[in-house]
C-alpha positions in Angstrom: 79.2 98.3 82.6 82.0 97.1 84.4 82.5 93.7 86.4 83.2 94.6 89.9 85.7 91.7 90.8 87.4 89.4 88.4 85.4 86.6 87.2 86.4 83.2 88.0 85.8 82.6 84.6 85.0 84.6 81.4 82.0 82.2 79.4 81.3 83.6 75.7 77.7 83.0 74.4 76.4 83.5 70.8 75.3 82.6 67.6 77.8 81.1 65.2 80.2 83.9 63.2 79.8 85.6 66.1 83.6 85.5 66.6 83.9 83.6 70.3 86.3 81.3 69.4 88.5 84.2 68.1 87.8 86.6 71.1 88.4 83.6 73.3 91.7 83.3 71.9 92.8 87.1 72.3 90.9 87.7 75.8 92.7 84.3 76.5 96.2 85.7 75.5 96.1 89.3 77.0 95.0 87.3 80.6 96.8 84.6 81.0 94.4 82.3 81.3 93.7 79.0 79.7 91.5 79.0 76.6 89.0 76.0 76.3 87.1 75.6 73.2 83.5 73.5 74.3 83.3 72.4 70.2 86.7 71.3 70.5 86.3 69.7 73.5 83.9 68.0 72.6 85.5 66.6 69.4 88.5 65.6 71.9 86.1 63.6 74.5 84.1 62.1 71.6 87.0 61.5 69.5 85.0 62.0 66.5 84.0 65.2 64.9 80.7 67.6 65.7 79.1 66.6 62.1 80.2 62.7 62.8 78.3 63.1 66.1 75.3 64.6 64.6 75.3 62.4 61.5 75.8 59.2 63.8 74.2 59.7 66.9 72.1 63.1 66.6 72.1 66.6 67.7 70.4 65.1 71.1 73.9 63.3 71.8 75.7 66.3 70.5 74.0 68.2 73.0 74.3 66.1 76.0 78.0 65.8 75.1 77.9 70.1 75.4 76.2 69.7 78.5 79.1 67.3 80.4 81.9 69.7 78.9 80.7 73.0 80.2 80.1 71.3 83.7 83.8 70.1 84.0 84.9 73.4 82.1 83.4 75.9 84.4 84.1 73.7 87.6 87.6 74.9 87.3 88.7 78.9 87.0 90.7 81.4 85.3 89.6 79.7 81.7 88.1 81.7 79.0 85.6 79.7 77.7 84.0 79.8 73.9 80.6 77.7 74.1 79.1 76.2 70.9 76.1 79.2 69.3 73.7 76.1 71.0 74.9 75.7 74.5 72.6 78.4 75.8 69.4 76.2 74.6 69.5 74.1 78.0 68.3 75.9 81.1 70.4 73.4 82.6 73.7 75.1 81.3 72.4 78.4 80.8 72.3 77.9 85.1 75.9 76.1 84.7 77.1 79.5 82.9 75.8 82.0 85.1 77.1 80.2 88.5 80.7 79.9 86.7 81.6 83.1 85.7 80.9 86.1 83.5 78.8 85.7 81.0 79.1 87.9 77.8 76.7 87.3 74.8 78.6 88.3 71.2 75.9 89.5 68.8 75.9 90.5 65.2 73.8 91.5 62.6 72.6 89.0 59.7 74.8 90.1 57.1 77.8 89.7 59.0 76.8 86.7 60.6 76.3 85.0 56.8 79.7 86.7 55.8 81.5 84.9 58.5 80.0 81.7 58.4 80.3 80.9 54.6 83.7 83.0 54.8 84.7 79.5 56.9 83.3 77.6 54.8 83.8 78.4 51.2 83.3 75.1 50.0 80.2 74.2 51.9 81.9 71.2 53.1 79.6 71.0 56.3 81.8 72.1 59.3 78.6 73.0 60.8 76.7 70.7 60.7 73.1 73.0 61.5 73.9 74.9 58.2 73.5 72.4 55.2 72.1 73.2 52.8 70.9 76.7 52.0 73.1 78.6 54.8 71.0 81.8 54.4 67.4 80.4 55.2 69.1 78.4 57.7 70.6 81.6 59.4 67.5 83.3 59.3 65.5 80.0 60.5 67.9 79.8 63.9 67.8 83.2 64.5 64.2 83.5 64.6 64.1 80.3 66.7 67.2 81.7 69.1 65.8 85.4 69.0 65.6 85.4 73.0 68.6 82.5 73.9 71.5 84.9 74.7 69.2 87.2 76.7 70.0 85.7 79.9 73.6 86.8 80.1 75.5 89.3 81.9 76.7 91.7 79.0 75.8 91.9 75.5 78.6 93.2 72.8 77.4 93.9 69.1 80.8 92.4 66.9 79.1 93.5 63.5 81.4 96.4 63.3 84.6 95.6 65.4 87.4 93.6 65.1 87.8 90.7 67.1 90.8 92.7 69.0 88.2 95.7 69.1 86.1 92.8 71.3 88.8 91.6 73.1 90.1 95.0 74.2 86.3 96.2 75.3 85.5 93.1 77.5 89.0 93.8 79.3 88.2 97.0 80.3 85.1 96.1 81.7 86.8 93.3 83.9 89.7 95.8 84.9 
């Protein structure tokens, strides 16, 4: 598959360990374009952190803070733009994504996904906040629940057995 003009911008999708914030940063790099982080933009709006949020206010609140970054995010262009693994729950930005840019959903098998995830977090210390507690069951929980919620985007890439680079390197070719 190849992208027939550039995008105005690049929007990665996907469940958590998928590696978006990682191919964000290279696909970022290697274009020249501005990086933007929705988790971290979040935090920046909010000024408090993503389990503060859901601890203090909900995953509701969380959400709705997702919602207002990805609609000033992908008003602009030429950003490359990791999205929390949840963003894609609300048609409302799934619509937002499609009319901004590319859309590329990262995939990857359970295993992997687990590996990364508590690779992160070796301490269990609660970076995400969706994951306390028994990080396996809640892996398997989500993705049961999430089975269908990346379907709706442009291109698909399977990370399980690339590098992030390997990623990065793909999704250029398709947009050049």
């Amino acid at each position: 598959m190849s992208v027939r003009a550039k995008p105005r911008n690049v929007i990665l999708v996907g469940f958590m360990g998928t590696g978006k914030s990682t191919v964000s940063r290279l696909l970022a790099g290697r274009l020249g374009w501005e990086r933007i982080d929705t988790d971290d933009e979040v935090v920046r709006q909010a000024g408090k952190t993503i389990p503060d949020i859901f601890a203090e206010e909900g995953e509701a609140a969380f959400r709705d803070w997702e919602s207002r970054v990805l609609q000033e995010v992908l008003a602009g262009s030429r950003h490359i733009v990791a999205t929390g693994g949840g963003a894609v729950l609300r048609e409302e930005n799934r619509r937002l994504m499609l009319a901004g840019g590319w859309v590329v959903a990262l995939t990857a098998d359970r295993e992997t996904l687990l590996r990364r995830v508590t690779e992160a977090d070796p301490a269990g210390t609660g970076a995400r906040p969706l994951l306390k507690g028994d990080a396996a069951e809640r892996i398997d929980r989500l993705l049961r629940t999430r089975r269908h919620a990346y379907d709706f985007a442009h291109a698909t890439v399977d990370t399980s057995g690339r590098t992030p680079a390997e990623v990065a390197e793909l999704l250029l070719r398709w947009m050049l």
